[in-house]
Backbone bond lengths (Angstrom), bond angles and torsions (degrees), N, CA, C in turn:
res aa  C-N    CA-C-N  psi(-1)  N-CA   C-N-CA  omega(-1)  CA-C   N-CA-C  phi
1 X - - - 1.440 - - 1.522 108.85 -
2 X 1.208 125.34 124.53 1.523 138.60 172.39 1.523 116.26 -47.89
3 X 1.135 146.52 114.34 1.019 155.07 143.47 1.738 119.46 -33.56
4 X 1.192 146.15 111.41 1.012 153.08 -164.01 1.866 103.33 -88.76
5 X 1.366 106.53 151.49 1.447 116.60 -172.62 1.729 99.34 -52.63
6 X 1.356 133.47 160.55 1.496 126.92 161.40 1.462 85.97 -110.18
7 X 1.558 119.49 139.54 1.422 132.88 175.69 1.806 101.51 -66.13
8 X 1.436 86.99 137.63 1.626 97.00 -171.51 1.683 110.91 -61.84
9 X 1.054 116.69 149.02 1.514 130.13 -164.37 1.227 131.29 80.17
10 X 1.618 105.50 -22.64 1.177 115.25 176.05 1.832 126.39 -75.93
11 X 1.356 107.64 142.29 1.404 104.14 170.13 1.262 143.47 -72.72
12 X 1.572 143.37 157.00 1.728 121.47 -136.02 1.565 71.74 171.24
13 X 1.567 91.06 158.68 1.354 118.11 164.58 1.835 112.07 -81.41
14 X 0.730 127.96 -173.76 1.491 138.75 142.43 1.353 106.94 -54.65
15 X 1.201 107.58 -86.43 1.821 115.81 -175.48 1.109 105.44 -33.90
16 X 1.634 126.05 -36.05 1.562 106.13 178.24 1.183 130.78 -111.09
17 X 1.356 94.89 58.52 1.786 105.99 169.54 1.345 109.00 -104.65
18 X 1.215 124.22 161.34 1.536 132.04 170.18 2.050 84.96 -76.78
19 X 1.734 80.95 170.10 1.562 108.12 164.35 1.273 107.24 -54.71
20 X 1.423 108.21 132.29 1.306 136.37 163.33 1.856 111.93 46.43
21 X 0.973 101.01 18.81 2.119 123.15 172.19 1.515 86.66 -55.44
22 X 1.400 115.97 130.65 1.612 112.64 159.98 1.335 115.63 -81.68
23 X 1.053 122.57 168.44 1.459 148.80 170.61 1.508 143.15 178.69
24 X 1.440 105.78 145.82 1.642 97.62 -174.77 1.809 105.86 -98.21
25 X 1.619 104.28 155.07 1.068 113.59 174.28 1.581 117.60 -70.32
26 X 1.618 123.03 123.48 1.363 125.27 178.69 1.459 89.72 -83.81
27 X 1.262 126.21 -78.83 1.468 124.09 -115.92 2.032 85.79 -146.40
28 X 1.077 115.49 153.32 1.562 130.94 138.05 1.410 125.77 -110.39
29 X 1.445 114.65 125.13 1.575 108.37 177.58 1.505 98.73 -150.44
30 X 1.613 99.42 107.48 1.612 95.00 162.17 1.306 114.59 -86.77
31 X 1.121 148.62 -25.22 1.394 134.45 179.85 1.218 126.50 -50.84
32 X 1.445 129.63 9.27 1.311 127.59 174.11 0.856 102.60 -99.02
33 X 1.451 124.15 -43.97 1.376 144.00 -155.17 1.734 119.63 -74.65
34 X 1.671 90.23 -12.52 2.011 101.76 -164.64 1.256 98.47 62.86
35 X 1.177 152.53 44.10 1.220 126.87 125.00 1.257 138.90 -64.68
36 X 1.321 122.61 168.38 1.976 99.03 173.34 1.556 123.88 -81.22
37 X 1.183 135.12 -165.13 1.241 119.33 -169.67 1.570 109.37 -78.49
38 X 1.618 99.87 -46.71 1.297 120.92 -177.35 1.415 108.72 -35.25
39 X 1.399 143.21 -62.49 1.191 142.60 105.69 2.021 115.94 77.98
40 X 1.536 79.19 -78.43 1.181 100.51 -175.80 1.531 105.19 -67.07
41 X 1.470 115.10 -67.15 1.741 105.59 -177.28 1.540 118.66 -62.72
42 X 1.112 107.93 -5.46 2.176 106.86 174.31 1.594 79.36 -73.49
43 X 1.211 136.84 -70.69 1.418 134.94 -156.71 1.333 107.95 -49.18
44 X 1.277 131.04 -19.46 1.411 132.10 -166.30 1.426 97.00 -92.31
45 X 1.199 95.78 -63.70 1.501 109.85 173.83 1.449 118.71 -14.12
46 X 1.641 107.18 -84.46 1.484 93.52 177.32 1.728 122.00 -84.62
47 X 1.344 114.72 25.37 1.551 118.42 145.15 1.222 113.60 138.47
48 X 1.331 115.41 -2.42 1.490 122.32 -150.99 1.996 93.53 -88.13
49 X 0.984 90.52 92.44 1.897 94.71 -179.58 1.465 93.50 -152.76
50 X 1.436 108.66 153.64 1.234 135.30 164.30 1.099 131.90 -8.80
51 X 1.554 123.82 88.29 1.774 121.49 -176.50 1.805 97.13 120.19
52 X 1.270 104.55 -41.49 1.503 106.16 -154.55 1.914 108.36 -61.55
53 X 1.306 98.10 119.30 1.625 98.89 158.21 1.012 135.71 -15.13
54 X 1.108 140.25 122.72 1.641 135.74 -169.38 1.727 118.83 -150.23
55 X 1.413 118.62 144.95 1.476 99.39 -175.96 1.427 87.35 -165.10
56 X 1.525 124.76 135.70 1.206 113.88 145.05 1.370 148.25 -53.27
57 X 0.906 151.41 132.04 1.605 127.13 176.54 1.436 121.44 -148.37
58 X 1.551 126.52 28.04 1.552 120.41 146.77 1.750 72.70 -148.94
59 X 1.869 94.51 176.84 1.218 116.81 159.22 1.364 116.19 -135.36
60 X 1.274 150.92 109.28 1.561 137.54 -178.59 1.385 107.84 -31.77
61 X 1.348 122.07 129.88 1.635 134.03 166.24 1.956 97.77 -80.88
62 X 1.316 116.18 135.49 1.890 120.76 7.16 1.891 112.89 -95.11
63 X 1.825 89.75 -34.38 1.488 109.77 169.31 1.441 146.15 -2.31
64 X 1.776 89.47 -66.47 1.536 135.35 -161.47 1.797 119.17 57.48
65 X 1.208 83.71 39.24 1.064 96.96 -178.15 1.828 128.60 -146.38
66 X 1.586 117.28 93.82 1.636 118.28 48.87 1.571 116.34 -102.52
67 X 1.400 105.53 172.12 1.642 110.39 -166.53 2.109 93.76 -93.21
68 X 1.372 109.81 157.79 1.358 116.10 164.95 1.380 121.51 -116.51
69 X 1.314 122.43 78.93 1.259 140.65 -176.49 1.946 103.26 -53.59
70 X 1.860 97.65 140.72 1.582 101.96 142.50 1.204 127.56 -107.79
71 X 1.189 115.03 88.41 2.192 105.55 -175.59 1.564 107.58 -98.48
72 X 1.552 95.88 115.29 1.758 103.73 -168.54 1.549 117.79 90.94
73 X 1.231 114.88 -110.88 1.395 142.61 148.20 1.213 142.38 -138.92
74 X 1.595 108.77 33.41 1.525 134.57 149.11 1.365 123.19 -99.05
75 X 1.335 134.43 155.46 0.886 147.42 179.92 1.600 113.57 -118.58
76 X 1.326 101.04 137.79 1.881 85.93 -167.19 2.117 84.33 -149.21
77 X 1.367 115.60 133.93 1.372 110.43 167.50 1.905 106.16 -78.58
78 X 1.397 108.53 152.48 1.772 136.94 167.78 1.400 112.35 -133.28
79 X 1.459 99.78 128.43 1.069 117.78 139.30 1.574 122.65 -23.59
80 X 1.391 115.14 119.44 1.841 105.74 164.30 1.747 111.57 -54.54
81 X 0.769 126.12 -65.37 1.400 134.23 161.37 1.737 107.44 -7.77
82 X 1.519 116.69 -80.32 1.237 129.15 151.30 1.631 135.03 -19.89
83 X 1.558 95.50 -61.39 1.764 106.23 172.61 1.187 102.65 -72.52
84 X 1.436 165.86 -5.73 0.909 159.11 -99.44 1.779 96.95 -149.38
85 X 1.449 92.93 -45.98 1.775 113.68 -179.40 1.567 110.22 -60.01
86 X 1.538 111.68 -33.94 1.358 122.86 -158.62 1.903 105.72 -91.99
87 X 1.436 119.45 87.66 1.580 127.45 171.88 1.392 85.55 -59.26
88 X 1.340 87.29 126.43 1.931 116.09 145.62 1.551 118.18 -110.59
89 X 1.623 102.94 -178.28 1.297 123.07 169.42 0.890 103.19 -141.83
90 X 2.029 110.24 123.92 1.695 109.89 -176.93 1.452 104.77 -68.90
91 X 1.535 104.73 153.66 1.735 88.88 163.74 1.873 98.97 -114.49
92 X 0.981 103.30 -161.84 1.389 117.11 167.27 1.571 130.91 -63.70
C-alpha cells in the first residue's frame, strides 16, 4: 500500500513518509515504541539525530517491512517498528 505525501512542516514518523519524501530528523523516542533503551544510541549511531536528512526509499514487498532509509548519504535498512521511533519534519 502507497504511503501518501506528509504535508511539508508537518510532523510524521519515518514509517510514514511516502517514497523518497524528504525530511529532517526532530526527535528520537523509543519509549513509545517498546523498544529497549539501548535502542536509541544504535539509531544515533548510524546518523539518525537531530537536523539530519532523512528519506525513505524502498519498502520490502508485500509487508513493507523492513524500511530502506537514506540518512545523509548512506543507506541503512529498519525495521518498521524501529522507523517508527524516529519523528521527522516533512520538508518540501
Amino acid at each position: 500500500m502507497p504511503h501518501a505525501l506528509v504535508a511539508a512542516n508537518r510532523p510524521a514518523t519515518l514509517d510514514q513518509l511516502a517514497l523518497d519524501q524528504p525530511a529532517r530528523v526532530h526527535r528520537v523516542d523509543v519509549s513509545a515504541a517498546a523498544q529497549p533503551a539501548e535502542r536509541r544510541q544504535q539509531l544515533a549511531d548510524i546518523g539518525l539525530v537531530n537536523g539530519e536528512s532523512v528519506a525513505v526509499v524502498a519498502r520490502a514487498w508485500p509487508a513493507g517491512d523492513p524500511l530502506v532509509v537514506r540518512i545523509g548519504h548512506s543507506r541503512f535498512a529498519l525495521r518498521r517498528a524501529e522507523a517508527a521511533c524516529v519523528h521527522v519534519v516533512a520538508l518540501e
